[in-house]
C-alpha positions in Angstrom: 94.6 116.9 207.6 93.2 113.4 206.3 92.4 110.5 208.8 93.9 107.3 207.8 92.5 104.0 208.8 95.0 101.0 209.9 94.6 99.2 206.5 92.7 98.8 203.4 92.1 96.7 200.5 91.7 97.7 197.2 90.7 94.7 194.4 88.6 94.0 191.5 89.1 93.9 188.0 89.6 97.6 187.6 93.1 98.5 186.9 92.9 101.6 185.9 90.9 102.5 189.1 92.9 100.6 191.6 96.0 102.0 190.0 94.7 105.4 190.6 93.8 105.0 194.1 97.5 103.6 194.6 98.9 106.8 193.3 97.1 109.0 195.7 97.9 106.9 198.7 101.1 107.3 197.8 100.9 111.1 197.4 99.2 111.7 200.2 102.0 109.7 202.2 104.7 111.2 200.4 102.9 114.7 201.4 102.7 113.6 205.3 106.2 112.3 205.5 108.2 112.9 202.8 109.9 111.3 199.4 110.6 108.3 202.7 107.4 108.4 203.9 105.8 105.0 201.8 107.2 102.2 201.6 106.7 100.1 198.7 106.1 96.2 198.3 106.2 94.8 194.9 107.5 91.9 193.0 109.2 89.5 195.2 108.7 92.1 198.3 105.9 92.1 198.1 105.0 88.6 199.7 102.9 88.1 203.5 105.8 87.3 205.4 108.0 90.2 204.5 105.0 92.9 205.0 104.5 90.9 208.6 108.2 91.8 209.7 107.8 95.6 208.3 104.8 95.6 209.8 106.7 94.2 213.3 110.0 96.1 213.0 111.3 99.1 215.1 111.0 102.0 213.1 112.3 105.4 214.2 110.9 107.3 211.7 108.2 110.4 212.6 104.4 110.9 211.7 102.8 108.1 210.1 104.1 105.2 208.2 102.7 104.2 205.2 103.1 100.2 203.8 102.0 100.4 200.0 101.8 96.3 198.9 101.3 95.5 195.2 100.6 91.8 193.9 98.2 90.0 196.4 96.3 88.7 193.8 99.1 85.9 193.8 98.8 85.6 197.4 97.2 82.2 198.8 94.6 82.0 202.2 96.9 80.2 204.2 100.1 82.6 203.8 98.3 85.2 205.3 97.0 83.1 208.3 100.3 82.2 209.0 102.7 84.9 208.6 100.0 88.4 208.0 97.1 87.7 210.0 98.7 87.6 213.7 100.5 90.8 212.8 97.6 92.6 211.7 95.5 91.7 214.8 97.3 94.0 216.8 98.7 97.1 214.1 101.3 99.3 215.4 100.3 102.7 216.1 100.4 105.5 213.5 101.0 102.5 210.8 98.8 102.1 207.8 99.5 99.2 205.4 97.3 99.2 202.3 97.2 96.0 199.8 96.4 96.5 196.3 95.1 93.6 194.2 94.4 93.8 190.3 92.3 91.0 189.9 91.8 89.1 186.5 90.4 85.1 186.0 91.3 83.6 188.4 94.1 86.2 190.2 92.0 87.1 193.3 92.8 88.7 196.3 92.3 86.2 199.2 89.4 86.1 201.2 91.6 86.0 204.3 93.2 89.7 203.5 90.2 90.6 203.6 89.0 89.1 206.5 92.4 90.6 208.4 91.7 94.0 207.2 88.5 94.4 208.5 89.1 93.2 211.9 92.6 95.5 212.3 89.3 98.6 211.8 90.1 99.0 208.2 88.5 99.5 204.7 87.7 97.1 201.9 87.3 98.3 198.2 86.0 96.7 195.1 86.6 98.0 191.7 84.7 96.4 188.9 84.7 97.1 186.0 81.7 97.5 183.6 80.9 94.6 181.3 80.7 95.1 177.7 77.0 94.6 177.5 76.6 97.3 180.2 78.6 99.5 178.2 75.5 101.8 176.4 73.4 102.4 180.2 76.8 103.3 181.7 77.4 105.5 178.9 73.8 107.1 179.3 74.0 107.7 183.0 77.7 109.7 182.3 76.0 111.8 179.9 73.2 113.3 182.1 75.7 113.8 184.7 77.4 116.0 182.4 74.2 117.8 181.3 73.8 116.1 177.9 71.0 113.9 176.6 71.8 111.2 175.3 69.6 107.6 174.3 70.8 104.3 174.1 71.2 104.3 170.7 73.6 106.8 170.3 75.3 105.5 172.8 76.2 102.0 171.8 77.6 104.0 168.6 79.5 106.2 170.6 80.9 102.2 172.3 81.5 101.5 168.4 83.2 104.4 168.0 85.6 104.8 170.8 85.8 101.1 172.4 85.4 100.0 175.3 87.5 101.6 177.7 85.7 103.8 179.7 88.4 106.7 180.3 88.3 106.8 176.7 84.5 107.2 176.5 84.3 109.4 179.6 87.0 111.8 177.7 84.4 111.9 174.6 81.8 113.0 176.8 83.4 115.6 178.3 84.4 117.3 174.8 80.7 116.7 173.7 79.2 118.4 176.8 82.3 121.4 176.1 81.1 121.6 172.7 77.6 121.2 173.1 76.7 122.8 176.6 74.4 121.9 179.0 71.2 120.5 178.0 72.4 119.7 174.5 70.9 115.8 173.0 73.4 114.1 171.3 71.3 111.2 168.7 73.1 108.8 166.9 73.9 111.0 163.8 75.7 113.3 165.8 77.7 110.4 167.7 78.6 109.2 163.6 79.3 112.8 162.6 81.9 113.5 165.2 83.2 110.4 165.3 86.5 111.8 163.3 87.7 112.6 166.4 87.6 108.9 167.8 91.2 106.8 168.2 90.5 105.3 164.5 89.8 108.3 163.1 92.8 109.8 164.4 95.0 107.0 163.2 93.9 107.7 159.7 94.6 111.2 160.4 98.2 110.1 161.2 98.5 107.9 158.5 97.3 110.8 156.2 99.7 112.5 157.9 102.8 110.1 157.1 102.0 109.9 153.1 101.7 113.5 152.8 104.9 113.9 154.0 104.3 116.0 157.3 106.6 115.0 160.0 105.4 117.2 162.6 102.1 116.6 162.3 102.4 113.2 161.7 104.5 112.8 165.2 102.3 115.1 167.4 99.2 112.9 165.8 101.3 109.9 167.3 102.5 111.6 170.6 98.6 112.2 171.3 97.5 108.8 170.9 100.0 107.5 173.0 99.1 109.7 175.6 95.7 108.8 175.3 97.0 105.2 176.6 97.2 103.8 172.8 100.0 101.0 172.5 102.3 100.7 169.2 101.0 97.3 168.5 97.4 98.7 168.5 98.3 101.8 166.6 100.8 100.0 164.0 98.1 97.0 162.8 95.1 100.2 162.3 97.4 102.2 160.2 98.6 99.2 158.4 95.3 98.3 158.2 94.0 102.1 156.9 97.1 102.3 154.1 96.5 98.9 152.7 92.3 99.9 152.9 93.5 103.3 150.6 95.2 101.5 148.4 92.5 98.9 147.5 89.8 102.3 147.0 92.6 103.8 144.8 92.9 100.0 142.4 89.2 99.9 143.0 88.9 103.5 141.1 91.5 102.7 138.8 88.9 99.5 137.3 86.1 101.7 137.1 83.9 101.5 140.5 81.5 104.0 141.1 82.4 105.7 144.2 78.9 105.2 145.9 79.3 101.4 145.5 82.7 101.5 147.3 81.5 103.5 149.9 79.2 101.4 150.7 81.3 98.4 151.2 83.4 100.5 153.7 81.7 99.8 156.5 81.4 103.1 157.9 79.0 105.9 158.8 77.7 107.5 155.6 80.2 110.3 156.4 83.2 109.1 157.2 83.2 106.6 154.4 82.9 109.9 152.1 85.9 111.7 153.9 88.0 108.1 153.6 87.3 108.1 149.7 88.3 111.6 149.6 91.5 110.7 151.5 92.7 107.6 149.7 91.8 109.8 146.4 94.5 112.2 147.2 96.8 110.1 148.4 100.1 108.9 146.5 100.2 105.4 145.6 104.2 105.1 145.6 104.2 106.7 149.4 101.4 104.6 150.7 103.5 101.1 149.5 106.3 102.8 150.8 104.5 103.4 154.5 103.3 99.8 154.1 106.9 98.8 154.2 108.2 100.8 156.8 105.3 100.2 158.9 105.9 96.3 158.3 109.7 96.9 159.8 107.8 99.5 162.7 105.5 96.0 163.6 108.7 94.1 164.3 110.1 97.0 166.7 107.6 96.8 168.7 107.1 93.1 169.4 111.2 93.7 170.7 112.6 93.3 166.8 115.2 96.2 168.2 116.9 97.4 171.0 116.0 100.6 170.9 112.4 101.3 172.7 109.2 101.6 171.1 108.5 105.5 170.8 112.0 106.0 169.8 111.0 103.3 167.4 107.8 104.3 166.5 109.1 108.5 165.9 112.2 107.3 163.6 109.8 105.5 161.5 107.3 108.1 161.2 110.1 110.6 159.8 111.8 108.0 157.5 107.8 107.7 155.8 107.2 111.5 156.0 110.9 111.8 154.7 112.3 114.0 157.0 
C-alpha cells in the first residue's frame, strides 16, 4: 500500500510531465477511495481560499482524502499567506492536498506554496523541460539507455526529423532499439533513411493517401497522428503545404527540369527527396487541386469555421477528397 505525504508541489515548464503525475495521483486516489475519493480544484475552484475551507471542513468520508488543485501558477504570494498558509501549518489527518502548477513566462507557482508545502512535511517537484539546444545530448543519453549507439550527429538529425517534443523522440528511439536490438549504432544516414516514418513523412503519406483516393487508409493515416498528439492546424498547413510542393515538381517536369536538379532544391535527405519525386510523379494533378481546395475549407474548420468539432471535421474532409 503506498505512503502519501501531507502535500506536494508539482511545477515547471513540463506539461506533459506534470500532467502525467496529475493523472496517477488521481488514480491512485480513486484506487484508495473510490470514483469520490479526489477531489478536484480547477478553474475558479481552484483558488487559496476555497482549498483553505476544504482543507478545514468536516468530512465524513473514510480512508484518505485526496485535494487535487490545478492552476496555481495564477496564484499570488500573499493569497496563500492569508487564506492557505495557516491551514496548511496544521493538515488534517489522513488528508493530502497536492498543487499542480504548469508554469510558462511568467506563470509561476509562488514561492510561498512552496514554502507552505515543505513545512506541512511535504514534497516539492520541478519539471523542466529540456531546451532546444540541449536537444542532441538528451537525445544521446536516451539512446544508450535503450542499448543503441548513437553520436551527436545523428542525433540533431533525428531533432530535425521528428521536432522537438521529446515523447515524440523518445517513441522513435524505442522503435529503433525494436528494430535494431541491443547494441545496434544508429549514424546519421540511418536517422535520414528511416526518417519516412517521422510525423512529416507520415503527412505526406496521408496526403498520398487522400489523392489516390483511399479513404481508409487515408483516415487511419489521420487517426494515428492525432493520437500521436498531432493538432489539425499542424497537420492541415504540412499537407497543404506537401500538395501544393507536388504540384510545383509536377509543372516543374512538365517545363523540362531534370529530375536531379529538382531534387536538389527539395531540401531533403538524398532519399526522401527521391521517394517525394516519385510520389508527386504519380500523383493526379486534377485530385491534388482538388485536395488543395477542400483542405483550404478543412483550415477554416479548425480555427472554429464550423460547429461541428474538428476530427468530425477533419474525417468528412478526408472522404469528400478520397471520394468516398
Amino acid at each position: 500500500m503506498p505512503t502519501f505525504k501531507p502535500a506536494y508541489l508539482v511545477h515547471g515548464d513540463d506539461h506533459a510531465k506534470i500532467a502525467q503525475r496529475r493523472a496517477n495521483l488521481r488514480a491512485l486516489a480513486e484506487r484508495e477511495g473510490g470514483i469520490s475519493g479526489a477531489e478536484l480544484f480547477e478553474g475558479d475552484d481552484a483558488t487559496p481560499e476555497r482549498v483553505a475551507l476544504a482543507l478545514s471542513a468536516m468530512t465524513f468520508a473514510t480512508g484518505r482524502r485526496f485535494l487535487i488543485v490545478e492552476g496555481v501558477e495564477r496564484w499570488k504570494d500573499k493569497e496563500v499567506t492569508a487564506h492557505l498558509a495557516p491551514v496548511m501549518a496544521a493538515m488534517p489527518p489522513d488528508t493530502t492536498v497536492a498543487f499542480f502548477g504548469r508554469e510558462e513566462g511568467r506563470a509561476k507557482a509562488p514561492a510561498r506554496l512552496a514554502e507552505a508545502v515543505k513545512a506541512a512535511g511535504g514534497d516539492v517537484v520541478t519539471e523542466t523541460a529540456v531546451k532546444p539546444w540541449e536537444l542532441p545530448k538528451w537525445v544521446v543519453a536516451q539512446a544508450k539507455a535503450l542499448g543503441l549507439d548513437l553520436d551527436q550527429q545523428a542525433a540533431r538529425a533525428l531533432v530535425a526529423h521528428v521536432g522537438e517534443r521529446q515523447a515524440r523522440l523518445l517513441r522513435e528511439l524505442e522503435t529503433l532499439a525494436l528494430e535494431l536490438g541491443p547494441g545496434a549504432t544508429v549514424d546519421q544516414d540511418l536517422v535520414d533513411e528511416r526518417a519516412a516514418d517521422s510525423a512529416e513523412r507520415k503527412v505526406w503519406e496521408l496526403a498520398d493517401l487522400l489523392v489516390a483516393g483511399d479513404a481508409a487508409g487515408a483516415t487511419r493515416t489521420y487517426l494515428e497522428l492525432r493520437a500521436q498528439g498531432e493538432r489539425l492546424p499542424g497537420l492541415t498547413y504540412w499537407m497543404t503545404q506537401r500538395v501544393r510542393q507536388a504540384l510545383d515538381v509536377i509543372s516543374r517536369l512538365e517545363r523540362g527540369e531534370s529530375p536531379a536538379e529538382i531534387k536538389r532544391g527539395l531540401r531533403m535527405p538524398p532519399k526522401a527527396a527521391e521517394r517525394f519525386l516519385s510520389d508527386a510523379r504519380r500523383a493526379d494533378v486534377a485530385a491534388l487541386r482538388r485536395a488543395l481546395r477542400r483542405l483550404a475549407d478543412l483550415e477554416l474548420a479548425s480555427r472554429g469555421g464550423t460547429q461541428a468539432d474538428e476530427d468530425t471535421s477533419a474525417v468528412r474532409a478526408i472522404l469528400a477528397i478520397a471520394g468516398a
